[in-house]
N, C-alpha and C positions, 0 to 999 in steps of 0.2 A: 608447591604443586609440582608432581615429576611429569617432564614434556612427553607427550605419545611420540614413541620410536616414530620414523619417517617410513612415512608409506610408501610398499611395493602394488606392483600391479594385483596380487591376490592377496586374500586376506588374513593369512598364517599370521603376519606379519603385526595386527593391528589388536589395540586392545579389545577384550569382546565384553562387551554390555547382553541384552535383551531386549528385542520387540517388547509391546504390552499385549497379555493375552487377549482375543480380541473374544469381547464379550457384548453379543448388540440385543440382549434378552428384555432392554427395557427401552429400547431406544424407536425413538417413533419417526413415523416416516410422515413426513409433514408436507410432501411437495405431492400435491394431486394432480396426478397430469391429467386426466378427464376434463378437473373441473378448469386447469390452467387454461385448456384448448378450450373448453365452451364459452371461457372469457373473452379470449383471442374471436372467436368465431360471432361474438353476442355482439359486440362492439365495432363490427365495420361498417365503415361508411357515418363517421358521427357529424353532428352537424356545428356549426361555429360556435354555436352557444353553449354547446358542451362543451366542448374546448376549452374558451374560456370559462365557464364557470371550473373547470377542473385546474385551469394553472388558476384562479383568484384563490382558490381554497391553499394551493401550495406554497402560494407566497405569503399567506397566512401564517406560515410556518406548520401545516398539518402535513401528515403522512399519510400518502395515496392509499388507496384499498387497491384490490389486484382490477374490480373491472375498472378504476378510473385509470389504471396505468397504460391494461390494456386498451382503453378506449385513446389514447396520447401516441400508443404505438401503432396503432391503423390509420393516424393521423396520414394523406398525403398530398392533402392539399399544400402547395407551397407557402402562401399566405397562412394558413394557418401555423404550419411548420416553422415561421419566422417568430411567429407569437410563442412558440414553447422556446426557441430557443432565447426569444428578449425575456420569457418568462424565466428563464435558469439564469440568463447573467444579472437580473433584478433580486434573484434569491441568493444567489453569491455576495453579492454585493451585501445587502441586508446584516446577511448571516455574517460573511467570512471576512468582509472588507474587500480590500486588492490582494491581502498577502496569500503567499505560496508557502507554503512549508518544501524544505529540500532537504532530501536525506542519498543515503549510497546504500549499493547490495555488497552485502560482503560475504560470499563464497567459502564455506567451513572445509565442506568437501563433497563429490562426487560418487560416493560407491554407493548403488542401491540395489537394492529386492524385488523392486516393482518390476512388470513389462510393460509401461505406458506407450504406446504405439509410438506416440508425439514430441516423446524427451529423448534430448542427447544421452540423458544419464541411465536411460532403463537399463537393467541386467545384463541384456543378450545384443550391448551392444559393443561390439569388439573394437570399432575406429575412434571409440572415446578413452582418454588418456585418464585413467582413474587415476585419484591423489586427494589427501587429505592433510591439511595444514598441519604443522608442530605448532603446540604453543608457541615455539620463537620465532617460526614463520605468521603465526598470525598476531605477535606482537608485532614485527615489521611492517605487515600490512595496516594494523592500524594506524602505527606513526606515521605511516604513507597519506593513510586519510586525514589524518588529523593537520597532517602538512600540508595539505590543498586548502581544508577549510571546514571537513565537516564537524559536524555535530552530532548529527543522527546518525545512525546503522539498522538496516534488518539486516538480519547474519541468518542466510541459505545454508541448509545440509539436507541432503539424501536421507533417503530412506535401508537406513540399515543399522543393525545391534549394535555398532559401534559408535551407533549416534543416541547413544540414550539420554536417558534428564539429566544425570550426574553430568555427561560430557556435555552435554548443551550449558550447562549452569557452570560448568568448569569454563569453559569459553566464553560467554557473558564476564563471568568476573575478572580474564585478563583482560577483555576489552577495556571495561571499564577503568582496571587500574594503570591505564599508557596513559602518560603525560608527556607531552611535546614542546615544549615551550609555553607559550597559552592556550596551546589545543588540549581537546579531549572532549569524549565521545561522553552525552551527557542523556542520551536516549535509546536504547538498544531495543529494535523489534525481531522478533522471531518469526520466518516460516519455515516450518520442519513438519514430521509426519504426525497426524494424531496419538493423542499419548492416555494413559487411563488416567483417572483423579490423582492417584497418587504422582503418576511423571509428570504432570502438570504443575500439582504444587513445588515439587523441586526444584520445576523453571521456575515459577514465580516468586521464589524464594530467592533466587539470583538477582533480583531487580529489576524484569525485562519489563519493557514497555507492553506493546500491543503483540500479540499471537494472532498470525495468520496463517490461514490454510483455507487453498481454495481448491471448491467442488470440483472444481474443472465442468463437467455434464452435469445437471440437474436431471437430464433427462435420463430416469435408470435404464432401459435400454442399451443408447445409447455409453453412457459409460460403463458396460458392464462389456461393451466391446472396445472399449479405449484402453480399459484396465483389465487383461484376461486375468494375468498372475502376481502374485504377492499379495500382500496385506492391503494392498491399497484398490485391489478386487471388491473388496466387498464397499457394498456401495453405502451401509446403515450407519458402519462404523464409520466414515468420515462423515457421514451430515451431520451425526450427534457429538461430533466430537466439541462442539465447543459449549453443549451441553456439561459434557464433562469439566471442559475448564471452568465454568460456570462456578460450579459444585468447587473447586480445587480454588475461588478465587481469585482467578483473572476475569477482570470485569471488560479488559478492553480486549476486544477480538477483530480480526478481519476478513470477512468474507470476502470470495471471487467466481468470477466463473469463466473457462478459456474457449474466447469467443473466437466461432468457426467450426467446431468441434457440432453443432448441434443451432438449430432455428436460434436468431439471436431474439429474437420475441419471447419464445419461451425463458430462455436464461437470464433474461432481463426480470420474467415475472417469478424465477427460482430465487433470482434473490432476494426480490420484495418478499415473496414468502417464507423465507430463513429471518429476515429484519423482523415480519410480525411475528413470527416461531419465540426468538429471543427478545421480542418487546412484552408480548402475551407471559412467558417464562419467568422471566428474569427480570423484568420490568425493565429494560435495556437493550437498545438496538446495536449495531458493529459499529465499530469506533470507524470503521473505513471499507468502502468497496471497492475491488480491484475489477477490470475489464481487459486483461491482457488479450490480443491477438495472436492466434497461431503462427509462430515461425519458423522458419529453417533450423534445422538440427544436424551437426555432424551427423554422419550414419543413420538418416530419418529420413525415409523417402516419402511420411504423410504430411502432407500440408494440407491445408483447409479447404477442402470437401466443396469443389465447387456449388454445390448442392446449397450450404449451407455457408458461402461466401458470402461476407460483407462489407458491402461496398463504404469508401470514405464517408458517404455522404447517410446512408445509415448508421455508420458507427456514432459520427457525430448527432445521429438523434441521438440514438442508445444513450449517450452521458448526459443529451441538455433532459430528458425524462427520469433519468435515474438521479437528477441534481434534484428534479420537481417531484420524484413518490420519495425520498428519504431528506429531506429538507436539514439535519443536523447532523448526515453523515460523512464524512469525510470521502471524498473521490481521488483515486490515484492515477495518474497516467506517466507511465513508463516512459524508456529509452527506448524499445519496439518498437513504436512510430519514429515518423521523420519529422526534423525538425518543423517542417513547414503545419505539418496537421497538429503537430503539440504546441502552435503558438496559435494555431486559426480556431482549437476547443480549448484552451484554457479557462478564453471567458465565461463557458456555459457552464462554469460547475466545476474546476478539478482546483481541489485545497491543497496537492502535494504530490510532487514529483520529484524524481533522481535528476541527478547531475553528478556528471565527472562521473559515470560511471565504467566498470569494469567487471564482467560476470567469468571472467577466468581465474580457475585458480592460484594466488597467489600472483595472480595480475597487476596490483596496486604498486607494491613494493618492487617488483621486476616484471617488464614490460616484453614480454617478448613475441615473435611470428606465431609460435606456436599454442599459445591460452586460448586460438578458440576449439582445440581437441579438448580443453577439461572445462566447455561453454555448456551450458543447458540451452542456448539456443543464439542466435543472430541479432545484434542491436544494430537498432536504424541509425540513433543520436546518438553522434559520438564526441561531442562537441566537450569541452573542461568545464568546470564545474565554474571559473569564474568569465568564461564564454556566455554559460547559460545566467550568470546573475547581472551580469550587466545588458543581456537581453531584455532582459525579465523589466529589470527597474526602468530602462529605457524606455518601454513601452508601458509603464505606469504601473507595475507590480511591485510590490513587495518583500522581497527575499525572507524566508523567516528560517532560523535554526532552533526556534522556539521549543521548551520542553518544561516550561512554568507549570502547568496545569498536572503533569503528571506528578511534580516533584511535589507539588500543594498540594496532592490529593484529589483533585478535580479530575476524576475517573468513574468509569462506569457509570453505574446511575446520578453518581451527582455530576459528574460531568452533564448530561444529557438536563438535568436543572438550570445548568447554565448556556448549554447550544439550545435547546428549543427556543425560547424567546428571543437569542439570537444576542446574551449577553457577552457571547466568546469575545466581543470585540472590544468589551471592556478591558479585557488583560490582555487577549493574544496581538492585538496591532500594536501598545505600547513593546510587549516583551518582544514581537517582533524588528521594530525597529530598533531596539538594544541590541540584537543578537545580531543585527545586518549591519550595526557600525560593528560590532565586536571583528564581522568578517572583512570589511573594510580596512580597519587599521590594521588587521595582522597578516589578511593576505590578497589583498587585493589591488589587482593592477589599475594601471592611467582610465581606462576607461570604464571599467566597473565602479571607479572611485569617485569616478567626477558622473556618472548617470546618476551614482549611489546618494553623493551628499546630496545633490539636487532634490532627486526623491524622497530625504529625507525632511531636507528641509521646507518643502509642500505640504507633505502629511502635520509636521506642527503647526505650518500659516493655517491647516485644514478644523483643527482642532479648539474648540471653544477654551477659553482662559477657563481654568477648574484649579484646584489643587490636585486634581489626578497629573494634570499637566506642569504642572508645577515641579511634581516630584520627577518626571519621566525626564525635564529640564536639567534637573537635578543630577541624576543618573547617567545624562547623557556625557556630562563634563566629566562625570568619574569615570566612563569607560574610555572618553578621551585620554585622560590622566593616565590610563594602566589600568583601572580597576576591572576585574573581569565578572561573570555569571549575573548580575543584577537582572531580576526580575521581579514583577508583579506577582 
């Protein structure tokens, strides 16, 4: 593979690919704002017994309809309000167990097309330091990650013809092939721009995990003034797009929507309605939904709309109700919040969060004053990646670097055969704690070490005598020994 020349501030300089022609002649608009708001508007003032009858149905493991979600989100009673949220840590638990999945964002590059009011990276903005990795810069970066600890990656790129499927799959595959010592990155997500069926399959032929792209606004309106220019304007072609990938055979996708931008009510009920969009379609709901908050941006003087501010204490409904209308989807919460609110909503619902991260480019491998000019926005948690797992375990969580399920096949719809009824925890707590000794013995300090074996050795006193347990017994001694990747 020949490395992409090192990029200059413009673009003479870089290799040129092609947007996908944007074509939205079949693609359906599935988010009703009429009937969203008549939901919102039918359902205020609900009475206890709706309440709970609405979290008893979720811990059933069923998936909300838009009036039950909107009826959870007019909730303001306080008492009540405690029952949704004991209702999301009782469905966690169920479904997910304790463990946390931890992955890193790994920054491809910065040059985009769009004008999103909100992004460090839009076009027309001149105080951001554009730059876009060499394969040999982003083989350093990965050994950088893989020398902390991780495992997992989503690998961020802009929106621009230099980022096309070929490069995005050229990039996936030097990830994959850096080997560190015992490290190495053994699950690669992608968030990049919408692509047609055909750029889609090219990624998925690279090996990625889960593809995410989020709405930002549900509300077209609204994002049609977020997003005046570029491709990422049109508001048909990103809600279909994972339509397309659908078609292209990526079954795991991730929805989002960037809370602040627009009523968090609403965007909460955009996503349920993209979930039944792709449940109705495809017979498959998103592998994961993101809820990032608006932040500071070099050269961005829009932050979040007081209008459409959301306070700590709404945000933390927002995720114990989105744990209770999508009961098998995966929740992610960022480094954007502070440490203090990512330890106080963990319990209500979120399966996977970053650590040790770094959204500068080329930030990983060389640390320096100036990575937050090539930042897409401000992180709150800035804590090391074995800071955050000895937090984690200390307070009863699980660390997981887990990626069993995709290498087995356990994706998309059969995946979702084995999260409904809530058998993930058949494989993913055993594969879990494998992969959180695997991070213990290679790289982990006094006190993530000794929180670490403690926890682990509780989760086996926790564990009925089985031969499932037998074997994980088993495994456990070989990863002592040296042996590495076992999993279920």
């Amino acid at each position: 593979m020949t490395d992409a020349p090192k990029p200059m501030t413009g673009i003479s300089e870089f290799r040129r690919g092609k947007l996908p022609k944007i074509d939205t002649a079949d693609a359906e608009n599935f988010i009703n704002e009429k009937e969203i708001w008549n939901f919102i508007e039918s359902t205020k003032n609900p009475t206890k017994e709706r309440i709970q009858e609405i979290i008893e149905k979720s811990l059933n493991k069923n998936r909300l309809n838009p009036d039950e979600m909107a009826t959870l989100l007019n909730c303001e009673d306080p008492e009540l309000i405690e029952q949704i949220y004991e209702g999301a840590r009782t469905l966690k638990e169920r479904i997910y167990g304790n463990r946390i999945v931890l992955f890193a964002p790994l920054y491809i590059g910065n040059e985009c097309v769009n004008g999103c009011k909100y992004c460090g990276f839009r076009k027309n903005n001149t105080a951001a330091e554009r730059r876009t990795l060499t394969m040999d810069e982003l083989r350093q970066e990965t050994i950088a990650l893989e020398n902390d600890g991780h495992k997992r990656l989503i690998m961020v790129y802009g929106e621009h013809p230099m980022y096309d499927p070929q490069f995005i799959a050229d990039t996936v595959k030097v990830v994959y092939d850096q080997k560190s010592k015992n490290g190495e990155i053994r699950r690669v997500n992608i968030n990049a721009a919408p692509l047609d069926v055909e750029g889609f399959k090219i990624v998925k032929d690279a090996g990625i995990g889960t593809y995410q792209i989020f709405m930002e606004s549900y509300h077209e309106p609204t994002y049609k003034e977020m997003h005046p220019t570029g491709p990422k304007s049109d508001y048909l072609w990103r809600l279909s797009a994972f339509d397309r990938a659908m078609e292209a055979g990526i079954d795991d996708v991730g929805i989002g929507a960037l809370i602040g931008l627009y009523d968090w009510r609403f965007e909460a009920m955009g996503l349920l309605y993209h979930t039944i969009h792709l449940e109705q379609k495809f017979n498959v709901g998103p592998h994961t939904i993101s809820f990032p908050r608006i932040e500071s941006a070099i050269g961005t003087e829009l932050t979040e709309d007081p209008k459409y501010k959301i306070t700590d204490d709404e945000f933390k409904r927002l995720v114990a109700i989105l744990r209770l209308a999508v009961p098998y989807t995966g929740l992610i919460l960022t480094c954007r919040e502070s440490v203090e609110l990512r330890n106080e909503m963990i319990p209500f619902g979120i399966s996977q969060i970053d650590g040790g991260s770094s959204i500068g480019i080329g930030s990983y491998s060389k640390r320096d004053e100036e990575s937050y000019k090539r930042s897409q926005f401000v992180l709150a948690d800035s804590r090391s990646l074995d800071e955050v797992i000895a937090e984690l375990s200390e307070a009863g969580f699980m660390p997981s670097f887990c990626t069993g399920c995709y290498r087995k096949g356990r994706t998309g719809e059969h995946f979702m055969e084995f999260a409904i009824p809530g058998f993930v925890k058949k494989f993913c707590q055993p594969n879990a704690i494998l992969t959180f000794l695997e991070y213990l013995e290679d790289y982990g300090k006094p006190e993530s070490i000794k929180s670490g074996l403690k926890l682990i050795e509780k989760e086996l006193e926790k564990m009925p005598e089985s031969e499932q347990k037998t074997k994980l017994e088993e495994r456990i001694e070989k990863v002592k020994q040296g042996e590495r990747d076992l999993y279920f």
